[in-house]
C-alpha positions as CSV (number, residue, x, y, z in Angstrom):
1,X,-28.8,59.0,78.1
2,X,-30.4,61.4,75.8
3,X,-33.8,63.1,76.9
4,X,-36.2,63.8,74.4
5,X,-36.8,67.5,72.7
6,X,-39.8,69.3,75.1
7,X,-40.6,71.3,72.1
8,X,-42.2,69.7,68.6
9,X,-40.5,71.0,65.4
10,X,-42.3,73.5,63.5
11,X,-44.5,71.4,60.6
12,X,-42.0,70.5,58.1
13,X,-44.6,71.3,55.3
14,X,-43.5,73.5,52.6
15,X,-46.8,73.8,50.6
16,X,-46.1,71.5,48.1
17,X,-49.1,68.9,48.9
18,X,-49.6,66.4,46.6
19,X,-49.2,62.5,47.0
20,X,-46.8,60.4,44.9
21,X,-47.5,56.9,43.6
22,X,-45.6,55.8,47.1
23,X,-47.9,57.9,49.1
24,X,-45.5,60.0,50.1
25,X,-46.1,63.8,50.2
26,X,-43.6,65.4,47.3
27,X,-42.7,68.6,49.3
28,X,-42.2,67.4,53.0
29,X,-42.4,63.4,52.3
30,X,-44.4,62.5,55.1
31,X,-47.5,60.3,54.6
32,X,-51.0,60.9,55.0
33,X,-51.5,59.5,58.1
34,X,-48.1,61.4,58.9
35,X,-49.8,64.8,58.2
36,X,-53.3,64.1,59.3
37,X,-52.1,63.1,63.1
38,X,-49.4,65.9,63.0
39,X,-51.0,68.2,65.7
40,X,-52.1,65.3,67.9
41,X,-48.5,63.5,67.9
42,X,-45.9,64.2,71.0
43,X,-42.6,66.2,70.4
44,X,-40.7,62.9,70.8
45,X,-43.3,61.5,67.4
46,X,-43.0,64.7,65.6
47,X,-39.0,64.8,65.7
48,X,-39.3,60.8,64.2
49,X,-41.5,61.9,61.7
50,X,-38.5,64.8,60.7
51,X,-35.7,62.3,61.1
52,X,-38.3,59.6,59.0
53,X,-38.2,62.3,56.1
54,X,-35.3,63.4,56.2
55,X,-34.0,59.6,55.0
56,X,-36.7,59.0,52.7
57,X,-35.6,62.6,50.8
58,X,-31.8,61.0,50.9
59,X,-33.2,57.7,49.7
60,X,-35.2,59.0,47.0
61,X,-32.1,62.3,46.1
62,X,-29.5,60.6,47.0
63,X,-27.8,63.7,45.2
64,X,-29.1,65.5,47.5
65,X,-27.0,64.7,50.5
66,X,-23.5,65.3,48.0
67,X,-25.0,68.9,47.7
């Protein structure tokens, strides 16, 4: 059984803050409601949101993940 991080991740924003058509943040790919709740989510929610991102980058750059 694995136990949850006790620590959050540092904010995976990398001050590139502007909203695609998808509603997706273009630098960190999280969603509004993603970095609006950021400071009030758990360390279990914030590591989600990293893993959440880190797919929709591979989805969208799938070029990405050859690099």
């Amino acid at each position: 059984m694995t136990s949850a991080p006790a620590t959050g991740p540092m904010s995976p924003c990398v001050n590139v803050c502007s909203l695609d058509l998808q509603g997706y943040c273009r630098g960190c790919m999280r969603t509004r409601d993603e970095i609006a709740g950021w400071i009030r989510m758990s360390a279990e929610q914030q590591w989600a949101v990293v893993r959440a991102c880190d797919e929709r980058r591979l989805a969208r750059f799938p070029a990405a993940a050859q690099a």
